[in-house]
N, CA and C atoms as a LAMMPS dump frame, in Angstrom:
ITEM: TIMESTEP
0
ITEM: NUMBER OF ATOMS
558
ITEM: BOX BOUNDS ff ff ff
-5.0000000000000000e+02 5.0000000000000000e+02
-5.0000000000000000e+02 5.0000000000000000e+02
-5.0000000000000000e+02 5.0000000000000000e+02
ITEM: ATOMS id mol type element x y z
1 1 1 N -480.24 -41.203 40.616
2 1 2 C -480.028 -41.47 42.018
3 1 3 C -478.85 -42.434 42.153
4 2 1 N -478.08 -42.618 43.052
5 2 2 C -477.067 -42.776 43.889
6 2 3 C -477.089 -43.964 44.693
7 3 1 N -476.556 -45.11 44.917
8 3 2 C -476.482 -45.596 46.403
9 3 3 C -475.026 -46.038 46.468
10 4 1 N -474.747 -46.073 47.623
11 4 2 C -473.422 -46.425 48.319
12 4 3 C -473.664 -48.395 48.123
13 5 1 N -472.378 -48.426 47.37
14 5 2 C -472.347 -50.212 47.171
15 5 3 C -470.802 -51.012 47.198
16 6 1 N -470.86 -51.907 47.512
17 6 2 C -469.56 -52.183 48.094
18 6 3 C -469.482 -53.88 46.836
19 7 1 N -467.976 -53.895 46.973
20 7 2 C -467.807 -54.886 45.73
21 7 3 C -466.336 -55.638 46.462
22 8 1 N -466.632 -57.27 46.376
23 8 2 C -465.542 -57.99 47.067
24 8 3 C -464.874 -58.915 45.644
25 9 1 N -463.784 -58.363 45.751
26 9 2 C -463.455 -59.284 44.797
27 9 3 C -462.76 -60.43 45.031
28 10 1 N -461.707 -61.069 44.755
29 10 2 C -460.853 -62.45 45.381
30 10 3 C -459.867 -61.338 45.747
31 11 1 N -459.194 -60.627 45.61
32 11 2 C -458.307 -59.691 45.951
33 11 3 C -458.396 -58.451 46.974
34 12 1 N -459.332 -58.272 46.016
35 12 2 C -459.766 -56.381 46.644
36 12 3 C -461.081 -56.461 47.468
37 13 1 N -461.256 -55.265 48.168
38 13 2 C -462.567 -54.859 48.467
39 13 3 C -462.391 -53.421 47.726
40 14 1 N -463.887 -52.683 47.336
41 14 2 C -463.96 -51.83 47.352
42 14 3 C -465.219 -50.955 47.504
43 15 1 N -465.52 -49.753 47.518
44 15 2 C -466.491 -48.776 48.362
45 15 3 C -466.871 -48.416 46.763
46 16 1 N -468.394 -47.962 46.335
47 16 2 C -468.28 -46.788 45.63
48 16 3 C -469.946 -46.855 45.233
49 17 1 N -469.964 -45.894 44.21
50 17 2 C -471.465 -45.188 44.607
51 17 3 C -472.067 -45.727 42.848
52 18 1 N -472.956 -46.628 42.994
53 18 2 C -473.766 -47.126 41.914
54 18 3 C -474.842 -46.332 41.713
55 19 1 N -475.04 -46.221 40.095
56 19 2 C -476.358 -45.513 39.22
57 19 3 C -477.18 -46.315 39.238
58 20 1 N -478.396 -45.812 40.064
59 20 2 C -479.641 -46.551 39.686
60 20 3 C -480.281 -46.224 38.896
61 21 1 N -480.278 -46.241 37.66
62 21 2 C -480.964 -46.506 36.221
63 21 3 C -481.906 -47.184 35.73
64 22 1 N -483.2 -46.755 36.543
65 22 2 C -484.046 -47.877 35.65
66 22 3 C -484.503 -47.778 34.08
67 23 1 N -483.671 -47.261 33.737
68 23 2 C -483.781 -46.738 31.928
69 23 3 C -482.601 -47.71 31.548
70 24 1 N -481.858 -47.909 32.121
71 24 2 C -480.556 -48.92 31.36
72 24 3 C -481.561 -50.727 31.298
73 25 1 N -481.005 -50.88 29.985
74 25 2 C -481.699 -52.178 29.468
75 25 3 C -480.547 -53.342 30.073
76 26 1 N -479.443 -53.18 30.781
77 26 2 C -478.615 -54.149 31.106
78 26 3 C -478.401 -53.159 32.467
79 27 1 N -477.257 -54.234 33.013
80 27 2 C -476.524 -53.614 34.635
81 27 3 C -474.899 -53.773 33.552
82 28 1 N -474.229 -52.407 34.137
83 28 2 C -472.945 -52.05 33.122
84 28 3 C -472.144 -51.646 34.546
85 29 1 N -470.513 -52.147 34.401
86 29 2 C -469.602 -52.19 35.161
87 29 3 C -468.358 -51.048 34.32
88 30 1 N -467.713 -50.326 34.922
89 30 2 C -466.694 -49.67 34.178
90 30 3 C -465.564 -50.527 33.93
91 31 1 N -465.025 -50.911 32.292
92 31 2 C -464.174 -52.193 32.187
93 31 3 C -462.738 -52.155 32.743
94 32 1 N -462.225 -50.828 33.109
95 32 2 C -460.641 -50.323 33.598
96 32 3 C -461.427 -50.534 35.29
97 33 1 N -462.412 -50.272 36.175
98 33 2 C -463.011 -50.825 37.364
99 33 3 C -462.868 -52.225 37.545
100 34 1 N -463.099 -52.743 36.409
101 34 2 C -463.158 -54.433 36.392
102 34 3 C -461.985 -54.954 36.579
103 35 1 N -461.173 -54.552 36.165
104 35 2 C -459.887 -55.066 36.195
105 35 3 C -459.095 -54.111 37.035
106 36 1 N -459.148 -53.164 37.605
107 36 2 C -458.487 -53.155 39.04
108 36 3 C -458.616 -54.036 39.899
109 37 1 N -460.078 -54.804 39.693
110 37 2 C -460.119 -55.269 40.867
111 37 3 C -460.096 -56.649 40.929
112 38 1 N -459.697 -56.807 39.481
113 38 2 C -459.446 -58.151 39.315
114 38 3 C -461.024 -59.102 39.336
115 39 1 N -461.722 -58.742 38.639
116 39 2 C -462.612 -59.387 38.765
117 39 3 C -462.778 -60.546 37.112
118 40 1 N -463.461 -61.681 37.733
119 40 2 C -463.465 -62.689 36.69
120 40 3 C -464.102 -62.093 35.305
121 41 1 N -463.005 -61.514 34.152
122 41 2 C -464.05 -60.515 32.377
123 41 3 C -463.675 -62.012 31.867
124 42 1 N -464.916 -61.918 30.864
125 42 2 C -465.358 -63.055 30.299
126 42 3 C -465.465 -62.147 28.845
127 43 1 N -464.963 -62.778 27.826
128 43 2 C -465.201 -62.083 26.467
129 43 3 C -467.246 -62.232 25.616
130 44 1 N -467.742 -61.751 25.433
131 44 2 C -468.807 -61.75 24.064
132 44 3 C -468.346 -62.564 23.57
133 45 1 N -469.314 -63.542 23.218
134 45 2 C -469.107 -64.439 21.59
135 45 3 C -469.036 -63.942 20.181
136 46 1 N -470.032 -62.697 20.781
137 46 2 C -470.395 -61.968 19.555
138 46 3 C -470.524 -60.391 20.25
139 47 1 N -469.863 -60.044 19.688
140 47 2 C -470.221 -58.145 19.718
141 47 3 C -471.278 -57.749 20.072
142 48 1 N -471.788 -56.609 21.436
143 48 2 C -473.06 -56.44 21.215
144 48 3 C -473.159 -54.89 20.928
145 49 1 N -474.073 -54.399 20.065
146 49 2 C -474.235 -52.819 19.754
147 49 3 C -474.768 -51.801 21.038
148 50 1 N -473.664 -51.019 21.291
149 50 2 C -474.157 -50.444 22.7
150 50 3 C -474.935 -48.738 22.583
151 51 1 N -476.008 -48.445 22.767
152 51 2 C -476.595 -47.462 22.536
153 51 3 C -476.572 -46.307 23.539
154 52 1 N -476.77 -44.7 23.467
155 52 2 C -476.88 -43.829 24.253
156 52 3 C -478.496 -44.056 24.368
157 53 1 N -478.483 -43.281 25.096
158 53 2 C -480.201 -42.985 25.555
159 53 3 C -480.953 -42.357 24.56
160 54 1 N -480.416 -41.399 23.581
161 54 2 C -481.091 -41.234 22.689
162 54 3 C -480.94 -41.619 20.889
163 55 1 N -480.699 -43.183 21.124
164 55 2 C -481.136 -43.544 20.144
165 55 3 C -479.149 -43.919 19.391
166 56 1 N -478.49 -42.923 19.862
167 56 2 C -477.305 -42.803 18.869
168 56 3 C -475.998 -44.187 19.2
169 57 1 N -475.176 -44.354 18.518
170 57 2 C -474.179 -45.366 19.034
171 57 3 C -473.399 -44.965 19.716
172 58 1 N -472.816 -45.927 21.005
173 58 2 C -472.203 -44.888 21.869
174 58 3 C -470.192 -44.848 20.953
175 59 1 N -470.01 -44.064 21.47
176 59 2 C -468.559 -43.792 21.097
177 59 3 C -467.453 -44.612 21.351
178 60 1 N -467.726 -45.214 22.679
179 60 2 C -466.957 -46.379 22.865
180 60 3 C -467.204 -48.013 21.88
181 61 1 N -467.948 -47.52 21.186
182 61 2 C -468.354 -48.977 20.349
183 61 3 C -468.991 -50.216 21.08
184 62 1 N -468.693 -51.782 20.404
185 62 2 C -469.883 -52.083 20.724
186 62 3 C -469.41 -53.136 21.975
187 63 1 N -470.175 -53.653 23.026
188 63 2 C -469.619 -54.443 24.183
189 63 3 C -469.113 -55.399 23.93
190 64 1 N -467.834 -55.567 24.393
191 64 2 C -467.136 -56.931 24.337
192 64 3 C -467.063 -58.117 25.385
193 65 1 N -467.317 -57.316 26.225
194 65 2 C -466.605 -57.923 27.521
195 65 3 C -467.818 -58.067 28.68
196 66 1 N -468.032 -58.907 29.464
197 66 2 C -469.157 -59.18 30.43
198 66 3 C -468.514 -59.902 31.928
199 67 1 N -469.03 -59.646 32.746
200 67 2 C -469.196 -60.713 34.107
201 67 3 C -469.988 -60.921 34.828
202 68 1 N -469.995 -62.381 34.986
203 68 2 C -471.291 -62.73 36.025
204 68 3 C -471.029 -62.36 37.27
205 69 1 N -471.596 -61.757 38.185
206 69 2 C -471.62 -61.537 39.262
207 69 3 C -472.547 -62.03 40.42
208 70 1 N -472.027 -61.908 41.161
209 70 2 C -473.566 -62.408 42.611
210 70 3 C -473.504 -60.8 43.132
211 71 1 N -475.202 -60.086 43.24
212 71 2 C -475.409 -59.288 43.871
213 71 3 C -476.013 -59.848 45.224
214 72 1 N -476.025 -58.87 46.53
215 72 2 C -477.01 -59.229 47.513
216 72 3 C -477.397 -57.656 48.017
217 73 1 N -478.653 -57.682 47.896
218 73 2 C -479.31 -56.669 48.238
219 73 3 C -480.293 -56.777 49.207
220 74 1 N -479.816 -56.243 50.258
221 74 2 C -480.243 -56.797 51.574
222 74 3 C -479.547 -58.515 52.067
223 75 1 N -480.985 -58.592 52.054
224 75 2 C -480.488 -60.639 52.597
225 75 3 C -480.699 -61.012 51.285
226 76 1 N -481.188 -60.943 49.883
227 76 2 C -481.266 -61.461 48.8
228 76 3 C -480.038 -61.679 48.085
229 77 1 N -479.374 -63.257 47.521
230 77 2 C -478.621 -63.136 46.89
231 77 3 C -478.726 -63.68 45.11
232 78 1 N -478.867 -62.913 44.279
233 78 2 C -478.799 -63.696 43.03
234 78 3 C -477.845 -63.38 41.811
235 79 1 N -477.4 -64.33 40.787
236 79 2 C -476.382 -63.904 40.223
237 79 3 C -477.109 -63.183 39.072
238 80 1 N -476.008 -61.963 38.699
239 80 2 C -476.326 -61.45 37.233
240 80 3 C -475.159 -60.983 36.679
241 81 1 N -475.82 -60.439 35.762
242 81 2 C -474.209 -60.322 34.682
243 81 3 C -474.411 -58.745 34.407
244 82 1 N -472.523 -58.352 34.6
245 82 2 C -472.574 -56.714 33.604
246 82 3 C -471.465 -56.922 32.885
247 83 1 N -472.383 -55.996 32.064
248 83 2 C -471.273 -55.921 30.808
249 83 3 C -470.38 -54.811 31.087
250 84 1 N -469.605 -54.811 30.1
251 84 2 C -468.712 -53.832 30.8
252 84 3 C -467.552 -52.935 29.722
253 85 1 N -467.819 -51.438 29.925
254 85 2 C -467.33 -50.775 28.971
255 85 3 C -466.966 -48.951 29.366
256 86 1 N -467.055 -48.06 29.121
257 86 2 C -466.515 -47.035 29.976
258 86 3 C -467.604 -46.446 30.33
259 87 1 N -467.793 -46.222 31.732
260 87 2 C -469.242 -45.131 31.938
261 87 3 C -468.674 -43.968 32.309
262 88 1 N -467.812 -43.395 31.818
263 88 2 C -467.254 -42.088 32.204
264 88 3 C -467.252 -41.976 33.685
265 89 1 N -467.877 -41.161 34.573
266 89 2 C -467.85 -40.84 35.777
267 89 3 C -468.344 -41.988 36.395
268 90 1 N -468.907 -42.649 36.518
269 90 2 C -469.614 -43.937 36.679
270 90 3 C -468.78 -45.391 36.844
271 91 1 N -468.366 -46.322 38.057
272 91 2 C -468.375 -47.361 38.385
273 91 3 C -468.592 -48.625 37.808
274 92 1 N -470.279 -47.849 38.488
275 92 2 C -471.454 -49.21 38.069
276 92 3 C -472.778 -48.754 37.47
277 93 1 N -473.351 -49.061 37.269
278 93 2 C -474.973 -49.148 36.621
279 93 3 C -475.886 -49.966 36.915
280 94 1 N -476.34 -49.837 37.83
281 94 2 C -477.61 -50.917 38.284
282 94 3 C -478.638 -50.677 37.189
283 95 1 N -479.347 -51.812 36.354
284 95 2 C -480.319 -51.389 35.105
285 95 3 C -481.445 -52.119 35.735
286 96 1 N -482.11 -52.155 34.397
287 96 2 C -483.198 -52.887 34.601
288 96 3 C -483.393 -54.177 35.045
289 97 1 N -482.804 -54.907 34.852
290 97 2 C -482.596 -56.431 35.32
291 97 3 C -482.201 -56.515 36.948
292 98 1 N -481.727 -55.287 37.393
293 98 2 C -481.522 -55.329 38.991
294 98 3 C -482.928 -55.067 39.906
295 99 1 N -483.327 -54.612 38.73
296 99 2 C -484.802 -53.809 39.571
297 99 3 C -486.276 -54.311 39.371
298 100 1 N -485.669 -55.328 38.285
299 100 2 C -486.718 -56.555 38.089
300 100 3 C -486.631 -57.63 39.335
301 101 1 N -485.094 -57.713 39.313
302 101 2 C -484.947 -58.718 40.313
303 101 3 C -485.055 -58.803 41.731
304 102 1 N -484.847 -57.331 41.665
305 102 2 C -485.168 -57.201 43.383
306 102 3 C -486.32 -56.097 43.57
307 103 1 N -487.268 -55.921 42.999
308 103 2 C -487.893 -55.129 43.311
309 103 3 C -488.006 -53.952 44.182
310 104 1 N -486.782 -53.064 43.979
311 104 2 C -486.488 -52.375 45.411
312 104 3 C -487.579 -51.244 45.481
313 105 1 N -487.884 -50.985 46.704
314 105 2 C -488.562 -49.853 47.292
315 105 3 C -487.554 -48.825 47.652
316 106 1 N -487.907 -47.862 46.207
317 106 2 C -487.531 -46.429 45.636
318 106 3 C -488.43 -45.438 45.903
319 107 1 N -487.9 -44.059 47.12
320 107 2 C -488.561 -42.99 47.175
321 107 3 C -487.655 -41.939 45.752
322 108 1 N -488.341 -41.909 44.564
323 108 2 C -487.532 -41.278 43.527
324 108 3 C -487.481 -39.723 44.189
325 109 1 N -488.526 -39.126 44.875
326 109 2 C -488.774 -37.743 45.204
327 109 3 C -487.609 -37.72 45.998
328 110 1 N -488.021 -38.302 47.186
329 110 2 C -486.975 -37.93 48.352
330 110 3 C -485.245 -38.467 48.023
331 111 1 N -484.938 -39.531 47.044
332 111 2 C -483.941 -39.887 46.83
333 111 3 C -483.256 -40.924 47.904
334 112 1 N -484.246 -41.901 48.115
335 112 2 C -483.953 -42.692 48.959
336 112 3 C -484.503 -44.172 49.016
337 113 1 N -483.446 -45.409 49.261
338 113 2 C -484.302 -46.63 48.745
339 113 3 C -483.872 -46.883 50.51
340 114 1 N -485.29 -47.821 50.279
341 114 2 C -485.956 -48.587 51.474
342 114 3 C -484.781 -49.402 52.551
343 115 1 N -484.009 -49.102 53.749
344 115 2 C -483.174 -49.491 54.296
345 115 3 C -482.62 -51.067 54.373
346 116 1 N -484.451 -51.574 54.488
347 116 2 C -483.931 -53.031 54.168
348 116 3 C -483.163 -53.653 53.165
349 117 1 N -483.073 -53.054 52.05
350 117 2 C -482.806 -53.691 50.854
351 117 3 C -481.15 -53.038 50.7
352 118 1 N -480.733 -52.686 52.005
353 118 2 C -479.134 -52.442 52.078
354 118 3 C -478.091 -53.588 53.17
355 119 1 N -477.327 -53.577 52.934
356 119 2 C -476.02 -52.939 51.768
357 119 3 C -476.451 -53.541 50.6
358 120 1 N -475.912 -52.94 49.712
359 120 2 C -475.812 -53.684 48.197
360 120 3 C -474.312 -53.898 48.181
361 121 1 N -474.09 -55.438 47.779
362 121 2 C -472.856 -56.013 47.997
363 121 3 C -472.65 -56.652 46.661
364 122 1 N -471.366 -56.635 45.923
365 122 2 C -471.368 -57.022 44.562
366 122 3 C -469.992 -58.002 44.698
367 123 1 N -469.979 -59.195 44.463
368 123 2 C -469.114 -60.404 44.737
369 123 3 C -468.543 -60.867 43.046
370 124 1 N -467.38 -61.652 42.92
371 124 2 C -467.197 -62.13 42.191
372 124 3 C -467.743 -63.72 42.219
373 125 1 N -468.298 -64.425 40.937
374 125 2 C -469.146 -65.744 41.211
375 125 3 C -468.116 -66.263 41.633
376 126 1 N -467.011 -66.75 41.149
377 126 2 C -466.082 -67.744 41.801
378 126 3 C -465.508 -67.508 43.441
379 127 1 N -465.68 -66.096 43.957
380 127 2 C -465.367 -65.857 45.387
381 127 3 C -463.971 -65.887 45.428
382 128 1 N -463.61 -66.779 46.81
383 128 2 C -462.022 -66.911 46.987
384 128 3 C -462.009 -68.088 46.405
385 129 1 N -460.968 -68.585 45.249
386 129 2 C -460.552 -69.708 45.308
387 129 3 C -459.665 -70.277 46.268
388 130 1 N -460.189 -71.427 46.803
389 130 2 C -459.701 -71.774 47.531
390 130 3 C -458.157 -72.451 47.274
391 131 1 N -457.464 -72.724 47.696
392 131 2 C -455.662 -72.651 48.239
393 131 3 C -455.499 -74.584 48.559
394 132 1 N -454.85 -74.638 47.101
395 132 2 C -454.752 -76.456 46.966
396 132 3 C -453.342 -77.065 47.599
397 133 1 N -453.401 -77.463 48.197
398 133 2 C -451.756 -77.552 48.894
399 133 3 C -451.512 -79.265 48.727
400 134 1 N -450.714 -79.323 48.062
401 134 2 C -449.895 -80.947 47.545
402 134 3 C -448.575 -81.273 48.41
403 135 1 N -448.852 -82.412 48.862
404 135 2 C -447.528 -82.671 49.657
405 135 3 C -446.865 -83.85 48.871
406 136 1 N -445.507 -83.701 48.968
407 136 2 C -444.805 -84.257 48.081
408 136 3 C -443.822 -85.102 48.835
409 137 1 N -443.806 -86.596 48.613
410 137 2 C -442.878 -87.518 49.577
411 137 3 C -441.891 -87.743 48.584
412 138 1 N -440.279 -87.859 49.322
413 138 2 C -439.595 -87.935 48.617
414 138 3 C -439.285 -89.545 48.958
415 139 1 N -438.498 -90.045 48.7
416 139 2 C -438.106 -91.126 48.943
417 139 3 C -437.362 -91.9 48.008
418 140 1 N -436.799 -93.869 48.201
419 140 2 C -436 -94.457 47.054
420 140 3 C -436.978 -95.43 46.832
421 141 1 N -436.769 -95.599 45.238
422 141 2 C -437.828 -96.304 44.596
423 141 3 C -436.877 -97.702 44.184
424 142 1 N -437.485 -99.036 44.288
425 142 2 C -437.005 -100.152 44.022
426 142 3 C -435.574 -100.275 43.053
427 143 1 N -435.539 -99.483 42.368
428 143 2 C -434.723 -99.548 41.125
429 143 3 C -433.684 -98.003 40.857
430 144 1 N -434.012 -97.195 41.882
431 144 2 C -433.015 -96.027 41.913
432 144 3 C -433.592 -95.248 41.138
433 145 1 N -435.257 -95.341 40.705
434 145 2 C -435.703 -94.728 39.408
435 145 3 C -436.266 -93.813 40.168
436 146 1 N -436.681 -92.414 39.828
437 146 2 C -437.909 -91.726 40.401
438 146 3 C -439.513 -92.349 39.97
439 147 1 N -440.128 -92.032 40.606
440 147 2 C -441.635 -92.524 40.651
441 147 3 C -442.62 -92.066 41.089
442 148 1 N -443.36 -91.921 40.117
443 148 2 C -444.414 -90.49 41.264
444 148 3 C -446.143 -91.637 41.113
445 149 1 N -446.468 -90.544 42.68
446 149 2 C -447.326 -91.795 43.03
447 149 3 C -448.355 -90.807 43.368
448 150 1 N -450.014 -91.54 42.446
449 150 2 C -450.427 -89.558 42.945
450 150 3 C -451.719 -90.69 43.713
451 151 1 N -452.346 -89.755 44.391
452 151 2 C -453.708 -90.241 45.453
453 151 3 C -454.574 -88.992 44.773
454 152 1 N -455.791 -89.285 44.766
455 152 2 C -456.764 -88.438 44.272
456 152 3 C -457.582 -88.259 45.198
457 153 1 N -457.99 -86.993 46.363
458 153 2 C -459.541 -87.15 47.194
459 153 3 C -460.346 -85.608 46.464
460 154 1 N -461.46 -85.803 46.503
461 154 2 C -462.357 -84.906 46.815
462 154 3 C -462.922 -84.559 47.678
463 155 1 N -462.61 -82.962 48.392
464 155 2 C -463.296 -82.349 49.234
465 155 3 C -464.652 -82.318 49.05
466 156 1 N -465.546 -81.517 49.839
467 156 2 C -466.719 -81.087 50.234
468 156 3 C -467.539 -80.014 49.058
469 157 1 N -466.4 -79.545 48.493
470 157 2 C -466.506 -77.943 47.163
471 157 3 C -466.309 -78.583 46.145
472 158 1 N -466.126 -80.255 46.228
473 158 2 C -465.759 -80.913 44.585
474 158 3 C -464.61 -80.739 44.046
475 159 1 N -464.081 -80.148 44.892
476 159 2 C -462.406 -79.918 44.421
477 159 3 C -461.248 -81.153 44.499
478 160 1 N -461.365 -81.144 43.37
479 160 2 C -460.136 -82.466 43.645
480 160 3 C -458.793 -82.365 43.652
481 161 1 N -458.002 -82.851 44.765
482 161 2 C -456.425 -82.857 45.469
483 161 3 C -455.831 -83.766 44.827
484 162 1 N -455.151 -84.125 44.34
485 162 2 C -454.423 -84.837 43.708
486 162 3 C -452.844 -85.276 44.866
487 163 1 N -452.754 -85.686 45.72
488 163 2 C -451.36 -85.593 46.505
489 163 3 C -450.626 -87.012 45.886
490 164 1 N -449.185 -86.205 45.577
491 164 2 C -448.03 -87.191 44.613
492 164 3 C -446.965 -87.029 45.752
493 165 1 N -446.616 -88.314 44.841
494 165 2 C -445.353 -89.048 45.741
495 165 3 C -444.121 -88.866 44.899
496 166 1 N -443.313 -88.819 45.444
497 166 2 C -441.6 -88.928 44.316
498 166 3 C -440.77 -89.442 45.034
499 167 1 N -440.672 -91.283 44.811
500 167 2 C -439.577 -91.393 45.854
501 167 3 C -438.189 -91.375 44.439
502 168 1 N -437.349 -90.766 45.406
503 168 2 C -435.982 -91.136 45.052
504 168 3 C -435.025 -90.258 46.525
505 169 1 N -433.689 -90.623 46.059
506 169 2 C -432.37 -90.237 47.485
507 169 3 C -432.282 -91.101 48.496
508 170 1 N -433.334 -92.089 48.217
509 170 2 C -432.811 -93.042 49.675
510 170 3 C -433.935 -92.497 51.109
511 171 1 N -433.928 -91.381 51.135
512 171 2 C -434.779 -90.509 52.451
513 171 3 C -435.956 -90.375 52.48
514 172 1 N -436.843 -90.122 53.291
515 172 2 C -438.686 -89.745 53.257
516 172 3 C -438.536 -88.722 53.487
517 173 1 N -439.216 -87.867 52.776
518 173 2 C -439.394 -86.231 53.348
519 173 3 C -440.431 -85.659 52.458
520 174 1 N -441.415 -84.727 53.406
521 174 2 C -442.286 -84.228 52.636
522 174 3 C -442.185 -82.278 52.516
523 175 1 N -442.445 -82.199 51.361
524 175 2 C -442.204 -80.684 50.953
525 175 3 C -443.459 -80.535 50.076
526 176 1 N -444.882 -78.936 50.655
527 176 2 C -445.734 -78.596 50.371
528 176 3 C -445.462 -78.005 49.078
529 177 1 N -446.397 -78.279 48.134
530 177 2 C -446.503 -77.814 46.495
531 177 3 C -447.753 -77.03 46.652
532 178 1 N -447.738 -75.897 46.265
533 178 2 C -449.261 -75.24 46.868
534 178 3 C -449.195 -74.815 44.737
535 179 1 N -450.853 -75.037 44.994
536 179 2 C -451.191 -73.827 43.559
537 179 3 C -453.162 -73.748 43.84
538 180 1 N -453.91 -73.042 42.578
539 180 2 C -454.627 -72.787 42.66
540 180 3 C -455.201 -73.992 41.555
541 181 1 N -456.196 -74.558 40.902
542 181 2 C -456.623 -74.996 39.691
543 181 3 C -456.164 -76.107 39.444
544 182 1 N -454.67 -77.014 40.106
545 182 2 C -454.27 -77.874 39.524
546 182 3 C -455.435 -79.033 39.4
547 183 1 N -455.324 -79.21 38.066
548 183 2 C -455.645 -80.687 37.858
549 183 3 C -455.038 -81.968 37.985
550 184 1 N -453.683 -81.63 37.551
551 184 2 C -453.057 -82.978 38.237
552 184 3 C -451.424 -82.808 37.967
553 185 1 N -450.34 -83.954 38.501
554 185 2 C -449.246 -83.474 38.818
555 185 3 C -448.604 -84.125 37.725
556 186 1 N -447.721 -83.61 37.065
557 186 2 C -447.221 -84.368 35.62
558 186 3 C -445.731 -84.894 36.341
């Protein structure tokens, strides 16, 4: 069975139709899917051995690659992880661990899960990173030297701003330094 599931990444959105598998022992992402869409792949520490359904090794060898994700199914949101490797025709793989977790109400006959427990929405954990913007004063420093002068605040998300100073030229003027991650201004 089939459901229509939608996936936001920091970049992309996208539409597409997840395997509900309650025979899969993990939830599996297609790894060339993963990275269209730019989603956060995280390497294995260790190799894991990936099996067909009956017993044999699959052809693609063994999983390397994983991401945590936040599902929400319905109003439920919790994070889980897929691994991720080629499912041929296949996206996604909702396994067992999705269906532990959300217990969805599955008509298997009629081919239809319980309305409440829609949309199924698949997020990246980190979301949007948010957009760090540094303002930079120029100015003259006692001695004609440059000098950088940094202020440290923390927002509300724990994110810490670092805003630096550089006086030199004699003038005040401020010019925005934008990035993502900075830790601090060298």
């Amino acid at each position: 069975m089939t459901v229509r599931t939608y996936i936001h990444s920091p970049l992309k959105r996208a539409e597409t139709t997840a395997l509900l598998d309650s025979g899969a022992t993990e939830n599996f992402m297609n790894l060339a899917y993963a990275k269209w869409l730019r989603l956060p792949i995280k390497t294995l520490r260790y190799p894991r051995p990936l099996f067909n359904v009956d017993g044999s090794t699959n052809k693609q060898g063994d999983l390397k690659f994983y991401a945590d994700l936040i599902i929400r199914t319905g109003t439920i949101r919790k994070n889980m992880r897929f691994f991720l490797s080629d499912l041929g025709n296949h996206q996604l793989i909702l396994g067992y661990p999705w269906f532990a977790a959300y217990q969805p109400k599955v008509d298997w006959a009629k081919g239809w899960i319980d309305v409440s427990q829609l949309p199924i929405v698949v997020t990246g954990i980190q979301g949007r990173k948010p957009r760090l913007v540094v303002w930079l004063r120029t100015g003259v420093s006692s001695g004609n030297r440059p000098t950088n002068i940094i202020e440290t605040q923390e927002n509300t998300a724990g994110i810490t701003r670092r805003l630096g100073c550089l006086e030199c030229l004699g003038r005040l003027s401020w010019m925005p330094w934008e990035s993502s991650g900075i830790s601090e201004i060298a």
